[in-house]
C-alpha positions as a printed Julia matrix, in Angstrom:
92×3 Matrix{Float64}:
   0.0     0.0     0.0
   2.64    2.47    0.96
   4.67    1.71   -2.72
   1.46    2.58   -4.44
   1.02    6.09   -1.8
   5.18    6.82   -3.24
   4.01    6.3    -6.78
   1.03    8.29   -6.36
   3.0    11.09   -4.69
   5.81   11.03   -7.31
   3.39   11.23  -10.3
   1.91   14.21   -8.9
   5.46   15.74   -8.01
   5.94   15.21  -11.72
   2.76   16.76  -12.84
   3.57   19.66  -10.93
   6.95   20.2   -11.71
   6.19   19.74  -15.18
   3.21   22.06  -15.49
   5.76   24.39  -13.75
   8.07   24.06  -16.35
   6.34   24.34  -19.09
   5.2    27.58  -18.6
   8.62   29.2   -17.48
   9.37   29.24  -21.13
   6.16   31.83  -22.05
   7.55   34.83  -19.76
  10.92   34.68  -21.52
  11.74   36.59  -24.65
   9.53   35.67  -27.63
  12.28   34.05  -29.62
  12.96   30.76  -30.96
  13.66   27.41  -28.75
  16.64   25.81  -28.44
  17.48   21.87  -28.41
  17.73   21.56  -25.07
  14.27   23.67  -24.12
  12.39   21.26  -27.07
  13.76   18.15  -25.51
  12.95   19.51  -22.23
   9.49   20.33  -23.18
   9.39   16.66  -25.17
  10.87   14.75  -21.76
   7.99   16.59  -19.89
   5.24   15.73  -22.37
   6.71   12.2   -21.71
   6.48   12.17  -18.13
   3.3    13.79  -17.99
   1.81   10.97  -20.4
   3.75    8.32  -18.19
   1.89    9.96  -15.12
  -1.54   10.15  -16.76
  -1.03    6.38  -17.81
   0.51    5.54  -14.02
  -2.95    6.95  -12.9
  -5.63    5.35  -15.37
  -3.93    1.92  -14.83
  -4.71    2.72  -10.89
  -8.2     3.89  -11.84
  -8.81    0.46  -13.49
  -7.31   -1.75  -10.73
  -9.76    0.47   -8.58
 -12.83   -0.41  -10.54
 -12.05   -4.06  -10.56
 -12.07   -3.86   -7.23
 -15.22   -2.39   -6.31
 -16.76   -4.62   -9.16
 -15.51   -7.59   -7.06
 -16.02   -6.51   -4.06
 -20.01   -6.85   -3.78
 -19.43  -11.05   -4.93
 -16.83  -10.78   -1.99
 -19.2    -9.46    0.95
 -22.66  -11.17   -0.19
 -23.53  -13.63    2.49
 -23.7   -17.61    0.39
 -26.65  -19.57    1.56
 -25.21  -21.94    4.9
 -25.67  -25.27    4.83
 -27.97  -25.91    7.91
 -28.29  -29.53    7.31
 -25.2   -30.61   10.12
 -25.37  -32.6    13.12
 -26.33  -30.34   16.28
 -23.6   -31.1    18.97
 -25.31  -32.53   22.35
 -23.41  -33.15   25.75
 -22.99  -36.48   26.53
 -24.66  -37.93   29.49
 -23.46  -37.19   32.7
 -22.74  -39.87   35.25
 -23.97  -40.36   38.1
C-alpha cells in the first residue's frame, strides 16, 4: 500500500513540476527554442503521459475492485443440514 502512496506522490510531483516548467518558457523573450528547451518540453510531455497512464492503470485496478467486491461481501446460503452437537450424558 505504501509503494502505491510513493508512486502516487511522485506522479503528482511530476505533474507539478512539469506544469511548472512548461510555462517558465512563455515569460521569456519571444524568440525561438533551443534543443535543449524542445527536448525539455518533449521529456515533460513524456512524463506527464507516463503519469496520466501511471494513474488510469490505478483507476482500473480500482474499478475491478469495487466490481468484485459486492461477490466478496454477499452472504452464500449456509448449509444448515449438520449434526447439532449434544453433551454427553453425565454420570452419576
Amino acid at each position: 500500500m505504501s509503494i502505491m502512496k510513493a508512486r502516487f506522490s511522485h506522479m503528482v510531483l511530476t505533474a507539478l513540476g512539469a506544469a511548472l516548467l512548461a510555462g517558465a518558457p512563455a515569460y521569456a523573450e519571444n524568440r525561438p527554442e533551443s534543443e535543449a528547451t524542445q527536448a525539455r518540453d518533449a521529456r515533460i510531455q513524456r512524463e506527464l503521459d507516463r503519469s496520466r497512464n501511471m494513474l488510469e492503470d490505478q483507476h482500473q485496478e480500482w474499478m475491478r475492485n469495487q466490481r468484485d467486491t459486492p461477490r466478496l461481501t454477499t452472504p452464500s446460503q449456509r448449509d444448515l443440514n449438520v449434526p447439532i452437537y449434544t453433551s454427553p450424558p453425565r454420570l452419576q
